[in-house]
C-alpha positions as CSV (number, residue, x, y, z in Angstrom):
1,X,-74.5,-29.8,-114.8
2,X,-72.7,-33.2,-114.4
3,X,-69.3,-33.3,-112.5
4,X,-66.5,-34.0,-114.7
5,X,-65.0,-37.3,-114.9
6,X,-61.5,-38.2,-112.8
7,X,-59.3,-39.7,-115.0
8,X,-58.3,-43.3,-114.6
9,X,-55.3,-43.6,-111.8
10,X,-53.4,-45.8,-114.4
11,X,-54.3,-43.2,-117.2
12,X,-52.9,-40.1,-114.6
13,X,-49.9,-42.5,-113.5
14,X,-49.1,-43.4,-117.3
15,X,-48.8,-40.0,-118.4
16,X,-46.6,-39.0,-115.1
17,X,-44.0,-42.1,-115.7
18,X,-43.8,-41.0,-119.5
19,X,-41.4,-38.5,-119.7
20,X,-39.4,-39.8,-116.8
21,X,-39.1,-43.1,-118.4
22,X,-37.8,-41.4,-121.7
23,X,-35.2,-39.3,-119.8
24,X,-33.9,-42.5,-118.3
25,X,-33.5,-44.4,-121.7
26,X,-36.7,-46.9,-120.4
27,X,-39.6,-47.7,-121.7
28,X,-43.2,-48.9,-120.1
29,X,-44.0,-52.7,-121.0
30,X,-47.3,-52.7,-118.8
31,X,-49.0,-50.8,-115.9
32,X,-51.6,-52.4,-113.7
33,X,-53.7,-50.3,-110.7
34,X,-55.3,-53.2,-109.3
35,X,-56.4,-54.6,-105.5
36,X,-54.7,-57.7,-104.2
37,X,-56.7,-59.3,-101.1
38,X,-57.2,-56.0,-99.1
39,X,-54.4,-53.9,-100.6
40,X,-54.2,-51.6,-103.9
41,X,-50.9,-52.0,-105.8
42,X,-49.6,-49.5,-108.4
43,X,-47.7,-51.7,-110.7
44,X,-44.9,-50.5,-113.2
45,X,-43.4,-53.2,-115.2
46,X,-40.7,-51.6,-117.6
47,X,-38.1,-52.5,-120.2
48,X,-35.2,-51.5,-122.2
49,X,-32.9,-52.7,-124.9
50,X,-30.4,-55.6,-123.5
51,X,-33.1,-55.7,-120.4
52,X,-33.6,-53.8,-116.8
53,X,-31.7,-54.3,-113.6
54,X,-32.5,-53.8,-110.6
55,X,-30.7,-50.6,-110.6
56,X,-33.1,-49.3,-113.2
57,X,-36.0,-50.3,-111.1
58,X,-35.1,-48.6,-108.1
59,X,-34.1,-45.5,-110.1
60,X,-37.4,-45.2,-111.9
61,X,-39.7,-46.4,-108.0
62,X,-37.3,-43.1,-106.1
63,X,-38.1,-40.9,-109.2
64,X,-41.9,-41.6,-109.8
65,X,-42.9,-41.8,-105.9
66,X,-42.8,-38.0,-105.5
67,X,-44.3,-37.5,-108.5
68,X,-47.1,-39.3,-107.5
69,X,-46.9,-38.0,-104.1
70,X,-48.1,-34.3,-106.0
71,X,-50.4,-35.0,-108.4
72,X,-52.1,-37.6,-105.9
73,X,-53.9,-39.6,-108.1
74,X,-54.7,-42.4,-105.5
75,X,-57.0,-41.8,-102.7
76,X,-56.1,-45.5,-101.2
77,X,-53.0,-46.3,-99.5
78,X,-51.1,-48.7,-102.0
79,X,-48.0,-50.2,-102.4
80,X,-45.8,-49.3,-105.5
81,X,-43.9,-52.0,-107.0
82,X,-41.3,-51.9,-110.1
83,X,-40.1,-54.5,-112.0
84,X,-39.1,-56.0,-115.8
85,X,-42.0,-57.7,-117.8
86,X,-39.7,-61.5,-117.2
87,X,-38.4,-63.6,-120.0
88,X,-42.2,-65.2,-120.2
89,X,-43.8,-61.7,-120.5
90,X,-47.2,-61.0,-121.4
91,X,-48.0,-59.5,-124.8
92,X,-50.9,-57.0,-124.4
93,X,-50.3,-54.2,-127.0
94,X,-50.3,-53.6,-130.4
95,X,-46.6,-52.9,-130.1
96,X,-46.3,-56.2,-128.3
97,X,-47.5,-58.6,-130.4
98,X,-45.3,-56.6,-133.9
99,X,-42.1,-56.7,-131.6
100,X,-42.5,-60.0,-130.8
101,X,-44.1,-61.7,-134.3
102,X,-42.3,-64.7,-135.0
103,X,-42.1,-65.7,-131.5
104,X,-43.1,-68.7,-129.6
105,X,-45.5,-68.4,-127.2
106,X,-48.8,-69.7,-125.2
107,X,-52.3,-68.2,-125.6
108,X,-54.7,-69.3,-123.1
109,X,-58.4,-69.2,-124.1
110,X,-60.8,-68.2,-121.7
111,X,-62.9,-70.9,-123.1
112,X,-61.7,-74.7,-124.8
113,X,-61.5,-74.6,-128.5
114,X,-62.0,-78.3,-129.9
115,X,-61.4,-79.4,-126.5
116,X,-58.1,-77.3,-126.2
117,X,-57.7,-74.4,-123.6
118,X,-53.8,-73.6,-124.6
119,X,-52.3,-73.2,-127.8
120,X,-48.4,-72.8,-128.2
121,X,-46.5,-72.1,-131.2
122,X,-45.1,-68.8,-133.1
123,X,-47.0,-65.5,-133.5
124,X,-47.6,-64.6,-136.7
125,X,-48.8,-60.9,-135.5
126,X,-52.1,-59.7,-134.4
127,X,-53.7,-57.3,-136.7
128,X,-57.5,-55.5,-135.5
129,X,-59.0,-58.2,-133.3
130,X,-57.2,-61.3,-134.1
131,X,-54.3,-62.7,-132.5
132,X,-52.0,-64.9,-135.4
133,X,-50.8,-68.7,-133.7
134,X,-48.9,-71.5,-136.2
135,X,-49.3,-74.2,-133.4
136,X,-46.8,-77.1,-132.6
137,X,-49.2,-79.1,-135.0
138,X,-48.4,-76.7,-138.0
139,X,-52.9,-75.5,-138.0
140,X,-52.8,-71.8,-137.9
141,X,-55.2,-70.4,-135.7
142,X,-56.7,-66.6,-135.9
143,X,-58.4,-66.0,-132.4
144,X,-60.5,-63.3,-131.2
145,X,-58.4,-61.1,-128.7
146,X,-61.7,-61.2,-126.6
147,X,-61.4,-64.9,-126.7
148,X,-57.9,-64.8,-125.1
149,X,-57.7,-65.2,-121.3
150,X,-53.7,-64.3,-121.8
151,X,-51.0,-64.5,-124.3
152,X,-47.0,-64.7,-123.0
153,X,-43.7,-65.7,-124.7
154,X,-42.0,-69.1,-124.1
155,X,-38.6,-69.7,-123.8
């Protein structure tokens, strides 16, 4: 009989920050588990309407730590850090890309197109796999979201 899998730490620390974020009118942009040189940081990046101060930030790290703290989804020592998403925030989900269609921003390709690693211009959405550009130039471009190394707003 196989042992059952342990869920993902950013899959257990999701669904922890969920209702908490609701009950303090936020909302989770992005959430990254990921080692940094020799440490593991648990990364909450979170939003709301008219944007987050710092204030929210440290109301959301005092009220998450202890919830972490019981359901110990981290064996590692790691650092928790809260923040906003920033002006030039990265567009990652579904809801993302729709919120922010119409947008100017920069897509990096993990590999050159035409001799051309970064494309900038407005979103026109991203539907299924594809990721909508209008570039600068005025070509419209439909890439691959496996093709994109990143994608984040411009101001």
């Amino acid at each position: 009989m196989s042992k059952p899998k342990k869920p993902r730490t950013a899959d257990v620390a999701r669904a922890l920050a969920g209702p908490l974020l609701e009950s303090l009118g936020l909302e989770l942009w992005d959430l990254r588990f990921e080692k940094e040189g020799s440490g593991w940081y648990l990364r909450y990046f979170i939003d709301k309407p008219g944007g987050v101060t710092i204030a929210d930030c440290e109301t959301f790290s005092r009220a998450i730590e202890p919830l972490l703290d019981e359901a110990g989804p981290i064996d590692q020592s790691y650092i928790l850090e809260v923040s906003a998403p920033g002006i030039e925030r990265e567009l990652k989900r579904e809801e993302h890309f729709a919120r922010y269609t119409g947008h100017r921003i920069r897509l990096r390709l993990i590999r050159p197109r035409e001799g051309v690693k970064e494309l900038f211009g407005e979103l026109l959405g991203a539907s299924g796999e594809n990721i909508g550009l209008r570039a600068d130039d005025g070509r419209e471009y439909f890439i691959p979201k496996g093709e994109a190394a990143g994608v984040r707003l411009v101001k």
